[in-house]
py3Dmol code that shows the C-alpha trace and the ligand (Angstrom):
import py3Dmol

protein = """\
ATOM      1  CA  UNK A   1     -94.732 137.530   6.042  1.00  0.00           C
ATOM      2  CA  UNK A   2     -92.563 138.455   3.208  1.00  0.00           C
ATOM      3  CA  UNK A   3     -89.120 136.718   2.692  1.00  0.00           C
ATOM      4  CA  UNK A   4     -86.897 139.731   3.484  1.00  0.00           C
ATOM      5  CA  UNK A   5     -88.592 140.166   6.685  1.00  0.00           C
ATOM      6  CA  UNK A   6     -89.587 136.885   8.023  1.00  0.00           C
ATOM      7  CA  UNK A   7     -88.333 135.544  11.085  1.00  0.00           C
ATOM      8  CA  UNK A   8     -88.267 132.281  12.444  1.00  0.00           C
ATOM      9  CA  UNK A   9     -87.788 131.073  16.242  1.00  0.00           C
ATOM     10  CA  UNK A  10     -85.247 128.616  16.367  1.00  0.00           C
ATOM     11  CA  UNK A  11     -83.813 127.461  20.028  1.00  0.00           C
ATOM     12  CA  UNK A  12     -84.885 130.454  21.827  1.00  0.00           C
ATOM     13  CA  UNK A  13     -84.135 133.508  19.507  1.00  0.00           C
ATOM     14  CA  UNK A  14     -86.155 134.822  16.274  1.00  0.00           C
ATOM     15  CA  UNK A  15     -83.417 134.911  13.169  1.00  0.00           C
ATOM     16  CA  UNK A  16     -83.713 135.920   9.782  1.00  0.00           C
ATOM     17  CA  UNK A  17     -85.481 133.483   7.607  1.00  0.00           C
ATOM     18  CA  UNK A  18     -82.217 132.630   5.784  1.00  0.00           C
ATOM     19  CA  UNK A  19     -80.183 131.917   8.853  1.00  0.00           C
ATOM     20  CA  UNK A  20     -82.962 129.609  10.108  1.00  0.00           C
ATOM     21  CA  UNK A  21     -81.299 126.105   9.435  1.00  0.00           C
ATOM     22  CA  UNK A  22     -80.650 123.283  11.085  1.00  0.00           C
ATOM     23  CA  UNK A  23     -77.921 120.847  10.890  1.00  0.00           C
ATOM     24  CA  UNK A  24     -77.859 117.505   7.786  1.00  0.00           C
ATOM     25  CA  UNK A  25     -76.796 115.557  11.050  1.00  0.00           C
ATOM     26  CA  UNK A  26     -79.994 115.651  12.496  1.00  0.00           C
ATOM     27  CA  UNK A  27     -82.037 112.927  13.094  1.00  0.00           C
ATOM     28  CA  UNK A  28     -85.052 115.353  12.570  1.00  0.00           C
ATOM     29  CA  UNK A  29     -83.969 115.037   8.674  1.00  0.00           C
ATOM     30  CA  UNK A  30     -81.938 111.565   8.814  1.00  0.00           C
ATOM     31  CA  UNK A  31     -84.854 109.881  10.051  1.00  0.00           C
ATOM     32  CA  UNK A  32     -88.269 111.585  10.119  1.00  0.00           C
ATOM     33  CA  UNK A  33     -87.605 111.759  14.172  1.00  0.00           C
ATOM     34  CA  UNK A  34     -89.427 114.580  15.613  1.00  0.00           C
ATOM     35  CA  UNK A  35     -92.328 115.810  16.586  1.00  0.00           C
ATOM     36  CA  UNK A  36     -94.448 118.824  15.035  1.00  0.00           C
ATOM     37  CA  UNK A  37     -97.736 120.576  15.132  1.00  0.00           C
ATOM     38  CA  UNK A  38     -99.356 122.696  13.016  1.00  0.00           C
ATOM     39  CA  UNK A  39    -101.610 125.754  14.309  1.00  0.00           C
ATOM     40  CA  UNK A  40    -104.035 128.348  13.228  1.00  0.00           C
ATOM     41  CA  UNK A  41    -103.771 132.011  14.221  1.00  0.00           C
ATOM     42  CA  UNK A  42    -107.337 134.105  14.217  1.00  0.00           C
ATOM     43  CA  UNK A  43    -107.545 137.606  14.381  1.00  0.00           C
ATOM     44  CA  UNK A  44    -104.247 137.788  16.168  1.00  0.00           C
ATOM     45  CA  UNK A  45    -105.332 135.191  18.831  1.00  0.00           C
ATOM     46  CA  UNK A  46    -103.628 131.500  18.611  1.00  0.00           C
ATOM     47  CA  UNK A  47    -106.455 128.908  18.352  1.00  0.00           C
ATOM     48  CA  UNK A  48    -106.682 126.432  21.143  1.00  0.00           C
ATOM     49  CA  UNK A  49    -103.525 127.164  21.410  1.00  0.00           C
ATOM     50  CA  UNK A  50    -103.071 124.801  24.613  1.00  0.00           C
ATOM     51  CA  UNK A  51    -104.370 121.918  22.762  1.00  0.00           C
ATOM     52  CA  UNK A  52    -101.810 122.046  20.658  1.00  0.00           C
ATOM     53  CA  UNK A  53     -99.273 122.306  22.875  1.00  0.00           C
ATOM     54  CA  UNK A  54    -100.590 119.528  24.993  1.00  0.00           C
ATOM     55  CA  UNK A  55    -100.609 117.398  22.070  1.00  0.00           C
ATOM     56  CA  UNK A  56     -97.213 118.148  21.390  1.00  0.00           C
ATOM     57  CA  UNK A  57     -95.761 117.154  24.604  1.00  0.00           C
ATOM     58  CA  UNK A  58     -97.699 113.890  24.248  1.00  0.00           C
ATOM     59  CA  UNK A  59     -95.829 113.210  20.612  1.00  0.00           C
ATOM     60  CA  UNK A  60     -92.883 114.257  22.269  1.00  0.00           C
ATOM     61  CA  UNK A  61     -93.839 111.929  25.154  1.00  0.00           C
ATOM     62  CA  UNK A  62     -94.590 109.335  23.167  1.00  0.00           C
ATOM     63  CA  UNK A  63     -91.386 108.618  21.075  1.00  0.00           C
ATOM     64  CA  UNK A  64     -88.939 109.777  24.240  1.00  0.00           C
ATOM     65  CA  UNK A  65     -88.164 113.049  22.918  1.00  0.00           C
ATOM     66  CA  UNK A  66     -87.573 115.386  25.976  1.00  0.00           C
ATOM     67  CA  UNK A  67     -88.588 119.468  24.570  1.00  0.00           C
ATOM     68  CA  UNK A  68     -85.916 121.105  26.056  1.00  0.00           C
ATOM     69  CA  UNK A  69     -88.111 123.965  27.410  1.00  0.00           C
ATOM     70  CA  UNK A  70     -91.510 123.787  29.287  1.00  0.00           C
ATOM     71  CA  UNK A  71     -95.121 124.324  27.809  1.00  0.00           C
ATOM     72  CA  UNK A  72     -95.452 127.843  29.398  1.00  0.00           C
ATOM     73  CA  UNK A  73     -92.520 129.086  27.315  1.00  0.00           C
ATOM     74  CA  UNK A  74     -93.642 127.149  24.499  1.00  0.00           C
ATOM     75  CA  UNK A  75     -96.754 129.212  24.653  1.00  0.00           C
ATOM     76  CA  UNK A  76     -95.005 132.242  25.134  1.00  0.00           C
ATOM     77  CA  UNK A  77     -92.580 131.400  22.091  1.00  0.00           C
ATOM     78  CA  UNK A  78     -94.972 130.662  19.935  1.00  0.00           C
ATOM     79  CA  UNK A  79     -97.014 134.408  20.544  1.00  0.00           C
ATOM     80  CA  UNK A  80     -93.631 135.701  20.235  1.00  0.00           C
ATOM     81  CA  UNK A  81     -93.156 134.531  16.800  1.00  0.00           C
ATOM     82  CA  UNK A  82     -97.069 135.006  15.980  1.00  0.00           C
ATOM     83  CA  UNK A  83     -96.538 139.222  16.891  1.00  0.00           C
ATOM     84  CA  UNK A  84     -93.146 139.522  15.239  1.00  0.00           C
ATOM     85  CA  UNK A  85     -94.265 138.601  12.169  1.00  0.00           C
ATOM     86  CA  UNK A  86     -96.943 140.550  12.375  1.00  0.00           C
ATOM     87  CA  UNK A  87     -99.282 137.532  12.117  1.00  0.00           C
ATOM     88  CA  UNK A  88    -102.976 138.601  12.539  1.00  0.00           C
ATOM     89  CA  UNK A  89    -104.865 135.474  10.353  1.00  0.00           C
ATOM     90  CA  UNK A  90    -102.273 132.722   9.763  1.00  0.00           C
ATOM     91  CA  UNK A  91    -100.703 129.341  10.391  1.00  0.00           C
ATOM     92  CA  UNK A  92     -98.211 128.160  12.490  1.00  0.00           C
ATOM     93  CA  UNK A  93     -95.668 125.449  12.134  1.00  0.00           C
ATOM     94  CA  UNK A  94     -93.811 123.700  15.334  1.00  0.00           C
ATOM     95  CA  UNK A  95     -91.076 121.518  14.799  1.00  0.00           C
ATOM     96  CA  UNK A  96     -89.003 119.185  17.481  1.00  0.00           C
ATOM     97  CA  UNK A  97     -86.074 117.549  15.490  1.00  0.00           C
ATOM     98  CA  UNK A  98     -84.216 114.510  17.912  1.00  0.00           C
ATOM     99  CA  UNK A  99     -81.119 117.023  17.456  1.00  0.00           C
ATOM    100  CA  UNK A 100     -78.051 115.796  15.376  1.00  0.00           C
ATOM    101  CA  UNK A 101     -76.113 112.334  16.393  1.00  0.00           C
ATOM    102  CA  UNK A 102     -74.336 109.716  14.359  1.00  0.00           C
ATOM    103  CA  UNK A 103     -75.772 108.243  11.019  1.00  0.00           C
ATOM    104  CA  UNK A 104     -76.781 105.533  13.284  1.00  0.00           C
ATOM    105  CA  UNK A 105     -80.291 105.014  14.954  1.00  0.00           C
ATOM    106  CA  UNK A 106     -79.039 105.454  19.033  1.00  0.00           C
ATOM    107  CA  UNK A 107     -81.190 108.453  20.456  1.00  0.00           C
ATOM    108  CA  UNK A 108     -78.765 108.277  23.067  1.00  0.00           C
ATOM    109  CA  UNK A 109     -76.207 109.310  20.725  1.00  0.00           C
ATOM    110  CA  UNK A 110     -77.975 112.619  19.542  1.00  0.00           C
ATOM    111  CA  UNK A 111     -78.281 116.066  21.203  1.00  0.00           C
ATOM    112  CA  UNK A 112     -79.461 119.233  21.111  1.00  0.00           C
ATOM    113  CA  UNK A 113     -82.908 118.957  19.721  1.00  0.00           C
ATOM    114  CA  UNK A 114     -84.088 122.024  17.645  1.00  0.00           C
ATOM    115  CA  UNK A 115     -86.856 123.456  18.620  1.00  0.00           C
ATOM    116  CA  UNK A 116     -88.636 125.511  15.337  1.00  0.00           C
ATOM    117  CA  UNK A 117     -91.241 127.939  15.733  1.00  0.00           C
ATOM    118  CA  UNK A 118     -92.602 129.260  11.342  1.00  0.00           C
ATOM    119  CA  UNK A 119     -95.538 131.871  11.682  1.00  0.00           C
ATOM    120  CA  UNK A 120     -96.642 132.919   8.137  1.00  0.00           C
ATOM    121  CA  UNK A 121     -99.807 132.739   6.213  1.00  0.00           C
ATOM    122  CA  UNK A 122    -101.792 129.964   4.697  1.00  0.00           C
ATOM    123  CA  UNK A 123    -103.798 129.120   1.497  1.00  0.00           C
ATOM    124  CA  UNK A 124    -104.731 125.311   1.151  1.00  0.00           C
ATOM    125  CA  UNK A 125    -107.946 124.852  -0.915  1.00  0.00           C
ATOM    126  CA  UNK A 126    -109.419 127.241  -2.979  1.00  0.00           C
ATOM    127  CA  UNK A 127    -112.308 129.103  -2.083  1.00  0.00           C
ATOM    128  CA  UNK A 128    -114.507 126.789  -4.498  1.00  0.00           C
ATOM    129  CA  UNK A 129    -114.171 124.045  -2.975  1.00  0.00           C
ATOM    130  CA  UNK A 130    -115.848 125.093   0.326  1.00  0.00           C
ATOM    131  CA  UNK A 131    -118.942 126.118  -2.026  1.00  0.00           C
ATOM    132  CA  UNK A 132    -119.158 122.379  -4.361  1.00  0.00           C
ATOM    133  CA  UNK A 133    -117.192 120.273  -2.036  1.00  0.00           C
ATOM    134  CA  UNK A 134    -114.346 118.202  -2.521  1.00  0.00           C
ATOM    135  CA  UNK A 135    -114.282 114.324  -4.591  1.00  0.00           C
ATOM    136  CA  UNK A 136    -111.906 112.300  -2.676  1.00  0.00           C
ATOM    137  CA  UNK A 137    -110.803 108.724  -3.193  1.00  0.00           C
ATOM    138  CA  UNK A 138    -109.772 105.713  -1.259  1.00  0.00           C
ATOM    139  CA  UNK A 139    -106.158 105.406  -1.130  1.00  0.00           C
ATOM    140  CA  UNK A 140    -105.162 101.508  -1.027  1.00  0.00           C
ATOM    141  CA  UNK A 141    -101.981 102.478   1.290  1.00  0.00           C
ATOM    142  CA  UNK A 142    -103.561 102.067   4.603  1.00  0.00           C
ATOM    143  CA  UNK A 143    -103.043 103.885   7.799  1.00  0.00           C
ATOM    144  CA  UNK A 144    -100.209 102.835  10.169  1.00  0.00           C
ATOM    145  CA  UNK A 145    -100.737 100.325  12.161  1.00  0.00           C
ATOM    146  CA  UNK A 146    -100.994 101.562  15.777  1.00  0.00           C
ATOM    147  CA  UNK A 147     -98.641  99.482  17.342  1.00  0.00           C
ATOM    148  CA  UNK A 148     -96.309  99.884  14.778  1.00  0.00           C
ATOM    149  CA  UNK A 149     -96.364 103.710  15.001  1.00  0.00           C
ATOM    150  CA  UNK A 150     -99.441 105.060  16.117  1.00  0.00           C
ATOM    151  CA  UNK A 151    -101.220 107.716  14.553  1.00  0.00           C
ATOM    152  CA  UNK A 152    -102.036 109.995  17.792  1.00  0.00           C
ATOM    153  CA  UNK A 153     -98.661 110.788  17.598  1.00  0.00           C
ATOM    154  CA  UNK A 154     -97.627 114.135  15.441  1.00  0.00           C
ATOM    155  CA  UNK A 155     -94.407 112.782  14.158  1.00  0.00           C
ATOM    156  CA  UNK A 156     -91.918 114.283  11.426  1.00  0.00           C
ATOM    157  CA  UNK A 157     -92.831 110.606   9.709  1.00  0.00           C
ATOM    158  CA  UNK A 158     -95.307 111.255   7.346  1.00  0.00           C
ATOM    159  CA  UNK A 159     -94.046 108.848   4.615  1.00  0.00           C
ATOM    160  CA  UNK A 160     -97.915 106.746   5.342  1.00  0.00           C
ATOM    161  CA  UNK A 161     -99.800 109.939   4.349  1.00  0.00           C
ATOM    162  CA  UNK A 162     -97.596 110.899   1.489  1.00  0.00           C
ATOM    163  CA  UNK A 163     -97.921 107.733  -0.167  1.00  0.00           C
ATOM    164  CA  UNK A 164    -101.474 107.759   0.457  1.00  0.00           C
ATOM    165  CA  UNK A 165    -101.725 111.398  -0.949  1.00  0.00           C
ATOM    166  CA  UNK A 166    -100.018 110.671  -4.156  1.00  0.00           C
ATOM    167  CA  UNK A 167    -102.096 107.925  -4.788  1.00  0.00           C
ATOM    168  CA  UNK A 168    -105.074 110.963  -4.490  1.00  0.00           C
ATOM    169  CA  UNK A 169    -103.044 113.419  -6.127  1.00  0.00           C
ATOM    170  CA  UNK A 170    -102.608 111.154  -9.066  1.00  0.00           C
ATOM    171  CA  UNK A 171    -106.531 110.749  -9.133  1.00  0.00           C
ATOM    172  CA  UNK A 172    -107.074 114.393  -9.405  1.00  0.00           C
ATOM    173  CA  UNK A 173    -108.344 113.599  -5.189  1.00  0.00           C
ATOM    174  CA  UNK A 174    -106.968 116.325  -3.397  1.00  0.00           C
ATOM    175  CA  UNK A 175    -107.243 114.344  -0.151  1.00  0.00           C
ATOM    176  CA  UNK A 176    -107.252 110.760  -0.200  1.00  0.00           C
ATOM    177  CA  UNK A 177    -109.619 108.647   2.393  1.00  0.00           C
ATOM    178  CA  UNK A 178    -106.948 106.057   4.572  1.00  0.00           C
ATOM    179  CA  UNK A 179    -108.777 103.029   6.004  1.00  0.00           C
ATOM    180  CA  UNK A 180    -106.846 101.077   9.063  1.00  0.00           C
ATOM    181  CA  UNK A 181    -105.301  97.495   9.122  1.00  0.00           C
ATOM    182  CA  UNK A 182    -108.818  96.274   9.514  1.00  0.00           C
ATOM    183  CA  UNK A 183    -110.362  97.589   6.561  1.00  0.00           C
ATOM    184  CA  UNK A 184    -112.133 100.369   8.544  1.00  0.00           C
ATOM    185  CA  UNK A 185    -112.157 103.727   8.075  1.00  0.00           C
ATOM    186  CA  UNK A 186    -109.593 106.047   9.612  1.00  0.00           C
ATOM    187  CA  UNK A 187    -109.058 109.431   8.175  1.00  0.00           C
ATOM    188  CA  UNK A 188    -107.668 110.987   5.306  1.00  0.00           C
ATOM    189  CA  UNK A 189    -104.233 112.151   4.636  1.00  0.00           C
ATOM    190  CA  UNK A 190    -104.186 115.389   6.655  1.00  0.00           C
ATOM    191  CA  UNK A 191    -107.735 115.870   7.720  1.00  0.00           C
ATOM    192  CA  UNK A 192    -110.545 113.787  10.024  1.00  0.00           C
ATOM    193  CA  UNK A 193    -113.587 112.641   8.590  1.00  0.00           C
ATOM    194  CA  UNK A 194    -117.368 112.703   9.279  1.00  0.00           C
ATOM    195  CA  UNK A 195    -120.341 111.869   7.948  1.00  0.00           C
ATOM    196  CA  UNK A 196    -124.178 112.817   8.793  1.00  0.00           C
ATOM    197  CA  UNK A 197    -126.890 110.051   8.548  1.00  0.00           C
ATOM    198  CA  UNK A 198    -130.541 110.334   9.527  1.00  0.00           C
ATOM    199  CA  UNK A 199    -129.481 113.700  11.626  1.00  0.00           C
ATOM    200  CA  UNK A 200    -126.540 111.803  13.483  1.00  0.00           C
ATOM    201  CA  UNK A 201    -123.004 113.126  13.501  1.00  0.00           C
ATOM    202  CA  UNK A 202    -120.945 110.449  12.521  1.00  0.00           C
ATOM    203  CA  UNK A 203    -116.601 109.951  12.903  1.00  0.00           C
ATOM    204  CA  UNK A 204    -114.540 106.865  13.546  1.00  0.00           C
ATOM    205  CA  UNK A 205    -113.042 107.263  17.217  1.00  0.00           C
ATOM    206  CA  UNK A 206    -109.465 106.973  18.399  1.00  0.00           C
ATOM    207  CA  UNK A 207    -109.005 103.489  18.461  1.00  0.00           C
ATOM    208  CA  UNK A 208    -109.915 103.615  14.831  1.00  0.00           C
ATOM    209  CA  UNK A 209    -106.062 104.545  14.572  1.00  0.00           C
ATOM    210  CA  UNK A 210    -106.403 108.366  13.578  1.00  0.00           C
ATOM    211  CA  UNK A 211    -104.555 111.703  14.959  1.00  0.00           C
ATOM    212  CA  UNK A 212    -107.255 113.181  17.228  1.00  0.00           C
ATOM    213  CA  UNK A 213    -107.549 116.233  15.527  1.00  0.00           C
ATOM    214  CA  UNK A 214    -108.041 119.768  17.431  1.00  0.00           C
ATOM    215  CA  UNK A 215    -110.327 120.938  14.701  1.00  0.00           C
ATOM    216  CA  UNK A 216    -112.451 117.206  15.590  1.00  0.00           C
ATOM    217  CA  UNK A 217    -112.411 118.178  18.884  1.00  0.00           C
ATOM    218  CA  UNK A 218    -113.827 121.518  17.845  1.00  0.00           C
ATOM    219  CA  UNK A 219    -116.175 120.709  15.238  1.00  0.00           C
ATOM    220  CA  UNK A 220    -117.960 117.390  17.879  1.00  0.00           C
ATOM    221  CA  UNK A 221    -117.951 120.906  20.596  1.00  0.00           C
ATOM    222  CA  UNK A 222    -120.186 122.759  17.877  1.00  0.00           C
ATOM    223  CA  UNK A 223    -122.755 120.004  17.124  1.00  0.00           C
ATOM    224  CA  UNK A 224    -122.842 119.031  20.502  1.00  0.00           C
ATOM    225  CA  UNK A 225    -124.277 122.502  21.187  1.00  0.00           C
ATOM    226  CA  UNK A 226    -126.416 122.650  18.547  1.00  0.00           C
ATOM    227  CA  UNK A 227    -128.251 120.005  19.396  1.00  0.00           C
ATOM    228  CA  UNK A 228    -126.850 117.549  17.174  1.00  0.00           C
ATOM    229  CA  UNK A 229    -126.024 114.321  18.437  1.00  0.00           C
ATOM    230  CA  UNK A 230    -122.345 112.881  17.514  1.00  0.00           C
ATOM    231  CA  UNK A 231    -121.378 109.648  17.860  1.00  0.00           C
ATOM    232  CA  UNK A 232    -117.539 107.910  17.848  1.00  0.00           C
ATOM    233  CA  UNK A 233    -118.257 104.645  16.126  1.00  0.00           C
ATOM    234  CA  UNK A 234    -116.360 102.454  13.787  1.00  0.00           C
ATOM    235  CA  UNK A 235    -116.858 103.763  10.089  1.00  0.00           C
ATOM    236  CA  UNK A 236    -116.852 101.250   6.768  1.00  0.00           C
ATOM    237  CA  UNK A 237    -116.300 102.521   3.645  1.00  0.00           C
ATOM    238  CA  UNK A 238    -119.820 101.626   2.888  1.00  0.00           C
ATOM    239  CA  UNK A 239    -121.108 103.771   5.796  1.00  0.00           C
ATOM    240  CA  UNK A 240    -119.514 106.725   3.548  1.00  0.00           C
ATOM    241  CA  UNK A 241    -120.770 105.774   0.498  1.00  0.00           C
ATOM    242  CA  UNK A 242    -124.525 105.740   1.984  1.00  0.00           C
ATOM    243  CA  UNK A 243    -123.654 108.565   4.238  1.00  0.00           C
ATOM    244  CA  UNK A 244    -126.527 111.593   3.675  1.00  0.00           C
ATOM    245  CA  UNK A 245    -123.353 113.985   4.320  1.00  0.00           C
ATOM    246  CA  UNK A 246    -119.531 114.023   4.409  1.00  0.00           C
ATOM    247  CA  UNK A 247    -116.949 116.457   5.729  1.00  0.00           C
ATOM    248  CA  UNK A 248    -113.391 116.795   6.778  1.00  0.00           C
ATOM    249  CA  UNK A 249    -111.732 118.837   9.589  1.00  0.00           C
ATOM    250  CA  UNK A 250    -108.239 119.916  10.067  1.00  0.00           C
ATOM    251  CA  UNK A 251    -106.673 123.095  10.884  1.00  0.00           C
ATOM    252  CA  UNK A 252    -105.511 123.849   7.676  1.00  0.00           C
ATOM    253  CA  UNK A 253    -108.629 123.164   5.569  1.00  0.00           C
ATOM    254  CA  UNK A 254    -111.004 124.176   8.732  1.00  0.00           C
ATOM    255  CA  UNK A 255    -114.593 122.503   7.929  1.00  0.00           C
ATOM    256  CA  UNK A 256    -114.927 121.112   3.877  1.00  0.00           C
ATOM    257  CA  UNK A 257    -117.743 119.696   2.467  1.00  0.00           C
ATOM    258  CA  UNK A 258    -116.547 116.239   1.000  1.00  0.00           C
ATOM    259  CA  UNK A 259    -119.135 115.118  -2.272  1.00  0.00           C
ATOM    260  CA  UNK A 260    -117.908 112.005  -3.496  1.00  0.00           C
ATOM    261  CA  UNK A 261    -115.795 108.885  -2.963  1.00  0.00           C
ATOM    262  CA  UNK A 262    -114.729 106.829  -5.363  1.00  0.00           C
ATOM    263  CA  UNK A 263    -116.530 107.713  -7.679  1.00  0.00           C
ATOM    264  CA  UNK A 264    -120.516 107.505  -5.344  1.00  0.00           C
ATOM    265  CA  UNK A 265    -122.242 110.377  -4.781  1.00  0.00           C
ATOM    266  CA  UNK A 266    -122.624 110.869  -1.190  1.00  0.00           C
ATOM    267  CA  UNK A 267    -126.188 112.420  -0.772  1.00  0.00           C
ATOM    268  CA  UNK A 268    -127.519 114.590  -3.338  1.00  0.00           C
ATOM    269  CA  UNK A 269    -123.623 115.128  -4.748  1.00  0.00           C
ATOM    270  CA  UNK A 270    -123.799 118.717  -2.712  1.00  0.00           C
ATOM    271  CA  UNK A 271    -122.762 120.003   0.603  1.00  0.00           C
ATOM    272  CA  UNK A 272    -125.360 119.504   2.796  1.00  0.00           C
ATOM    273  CA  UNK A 273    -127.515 121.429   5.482  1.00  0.00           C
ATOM    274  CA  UNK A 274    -125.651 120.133   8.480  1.00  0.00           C
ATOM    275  CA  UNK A 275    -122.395 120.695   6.704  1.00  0.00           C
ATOM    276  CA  UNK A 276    -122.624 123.959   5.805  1.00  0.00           C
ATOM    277  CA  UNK A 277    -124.244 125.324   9.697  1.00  0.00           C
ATOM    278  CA  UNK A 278    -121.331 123.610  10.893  1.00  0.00           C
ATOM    279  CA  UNK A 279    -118.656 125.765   9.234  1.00  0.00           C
ATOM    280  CA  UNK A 280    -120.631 128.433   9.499  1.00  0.00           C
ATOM    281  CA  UNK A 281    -120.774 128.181  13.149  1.00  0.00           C
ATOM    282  CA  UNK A 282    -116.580 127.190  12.769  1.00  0.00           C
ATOM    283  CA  UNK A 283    -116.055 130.139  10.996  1.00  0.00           C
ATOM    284  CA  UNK A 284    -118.180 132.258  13.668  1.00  0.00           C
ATOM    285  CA  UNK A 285    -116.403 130.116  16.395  1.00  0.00           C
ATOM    286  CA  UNK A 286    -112.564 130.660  15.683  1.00  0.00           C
ATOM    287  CA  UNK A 287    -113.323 134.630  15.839  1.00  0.00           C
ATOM    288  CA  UNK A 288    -115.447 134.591  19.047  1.00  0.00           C
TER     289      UNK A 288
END
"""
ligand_1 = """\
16
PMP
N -105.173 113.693 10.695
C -103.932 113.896 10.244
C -103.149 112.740 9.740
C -103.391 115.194 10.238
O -102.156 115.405 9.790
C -104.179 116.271 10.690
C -103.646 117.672 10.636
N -102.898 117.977 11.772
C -105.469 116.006 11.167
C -105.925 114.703 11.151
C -106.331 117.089 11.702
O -105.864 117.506 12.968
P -106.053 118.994 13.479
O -107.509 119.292 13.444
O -105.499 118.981 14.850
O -105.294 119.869 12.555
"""
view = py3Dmol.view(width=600, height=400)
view.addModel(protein, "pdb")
view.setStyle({"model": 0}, {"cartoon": {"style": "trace"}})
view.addModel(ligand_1, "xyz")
view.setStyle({"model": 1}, {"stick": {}})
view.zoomTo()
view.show()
C-alpha cells in the first residue's frame, strides 16, 4: 500500500500510517517484551490464518501477556486491515507490545498493551535465488537456550537471530544456519530447515529448540501427501553437509532451495528434484 494511503490497525481502529505510533514508555520498545507474528496473504485469502493466531496466543501465553481482545476478533481485525488496504498478495505483521510502565522490569506495573495490525506487501529474496539456491553459513551465536527463553515463543526479542544474521550478512550468507546449546542443529535466523537424504524428508523437531514454523507445518503436510516420508530427528551439522538436498521454509521466503554451507556443496551444488516439486506444490498449495 502506498504511504499516503496506508492504514494501520492499532487498538481497535485503522489510522493513518503516520498517526500509527506507540508510546517510548513501552515495554514493547524498552525491553523487546511482546509478542508478534508475521503472516502471508494469497489471493486475498489470509494463509492458515488460525495457525497463526493460535500461535500467537501461545507467545502471548507463554510470557503472561494477556491480548486484550479474543482470537475471533483478532481474526476479524486482521481481514479488516488485509481489505482496507486493499491487500490481495501480501504480508502481514502482528504486534503485542506489554503496554507502557515504568523504566523498571515489573509487568505489573505496565498497561495497556498495543495491539498492531501492518498489512502491506513483501519482497525478501530475489527471484534468483529460488532458481540457484541460496549459500548459507553457520553462525557461531547459537540458538537460545530453551529454558532460558525458548524459541517456540514469537517474541519482540530477536537480539539471538540478529546477532546470528550479521554474522551471515557479513559473510555475504543471507541466512545464517543457528545450531542449539548442544551443538545440534536448530534453524536459521528466520526460516526452518530441511534436508533430503536417500528420498527421506529430513528437519530437526521441536525439542531441537526451534519456532515451529507454519510454513514447516505446511511444507511436512505436502510431502506427507506426496508420498514422501518426513522424519523429526535430531540434525548435525554433518548431516547437512552430506545431505543430497537442503531447503528452508518460512512465510516470508516460502520454500528456498539452500546449496551450500560453509563453504560444502550440498548435493550436486543445485536445487534438487524433491526441492523444487515441493515449492511447486507450495506455490500451487497457498492458491488452492
Ligand atoms: N524460525 C524463526 C526463528 C522465524 O522467525 C520464522 C519466521 N516466523 C520461522 C522459523 C518460520 O516460521 P513460519 O513458517 O511460521 O513463518
Amino acid at each position: 500500500a502506498d504511504q499516503a494511503t496506508q492504514k494501520v490497525y492499532l487498538n481497535g481502529q485503522l489510522v493513518d500510517k503516520q498517526q500509527a505510533v506507540v508510546s517510548v514508555y513501552d515495554h514493547g520498545l524498552l525491553y523487546g517484551d511482546g509478542v508478534f507474528e508475521g503472516i502471508r496473504v494469497y489471493s486475498g485469502k489470509v494463509f492458515r490464518h488460525e495457525d497463526h493466531i493460535d500461535r500467537l496466543y501461545e507467545s502471548a501465553k507463554a510470557i503472561r501477556l494477556e491480548i486484550p481482545i479474543d482470537k475471533s476478533k483478532m481474526l476479524a481485525a486482521v481481514n479488516e486491515t488485509v481489505a482496507a488496504n486493499g491487500i490481495v498478495d501480501g504480508y502481514v505483521r502482528l504486534v503485542i507490545t506489554r503496554g507502557s510502565g515504568t523504566l523498571g522490569l515489573d509487568i505489573r506495573r505496565t498497561s495497556d498493551p498495543q495491539v498492531i495490525i501492518i498489512a502491506d506487501t513483501i519482497s525478501l529474496y530475489p527471484e534468483e535465488l529460488y532458481e540457484n539456491g541460496l549459500r548459507i553459513i553457520t553462525a557461531s551465536t547459537i540458538r537460545n537456550h530453551p529454558s532460558a527463553l525458548s524459541p517456540r515463543i514469537k517474541s519482540l526479542n530477536y537480539l539471538n537471530n540478529i546477532m546470528a544474521k550479521i554474522e551471515g550478512t557479513d559473510a555475504d550468507s543471507l541466512e545464517a544456519l543457528m545450531l542449539n546449546h548442544k551443538g545440534e542443529v536448530a534453524e536459521c535466523t528466520g526460516d526452518n530447515i530441511f534436508i533430503v537424504k536417500n528420498g527421506v524428508l529430513k528437519t530437526p523437531p521441536t525439542d531441537a529448540g526451534i519456532l515451529e514454523g507454519v510454513t514447516r507445518n505446511v511444507a511436512m503436510e505436502l510431502a506427507r501427501e506426496a508420498g514422501i516420508e518426513v522424519v523429526e530427528m535430531t540434525l548435525l551439522r554433518h548431516d547437512i553437509y552430506i545431505a543430497d538436498e537442503c531447503f528452508l521454509t518460512g512465510t516470508a521466503a516460502e520454500v528456498i532451495p539452500v546449496v551450500s554451507l560453509d563453504g560444502r556443496e550440498i548435493g550436486d551444488g543445485k536445487p534438487g528434484p524433491v526441492t523444487q516439486k515441493l515449492r511447486q506444490r507450495f506455490q500451487e498449495y497457498v492458491r488452492e
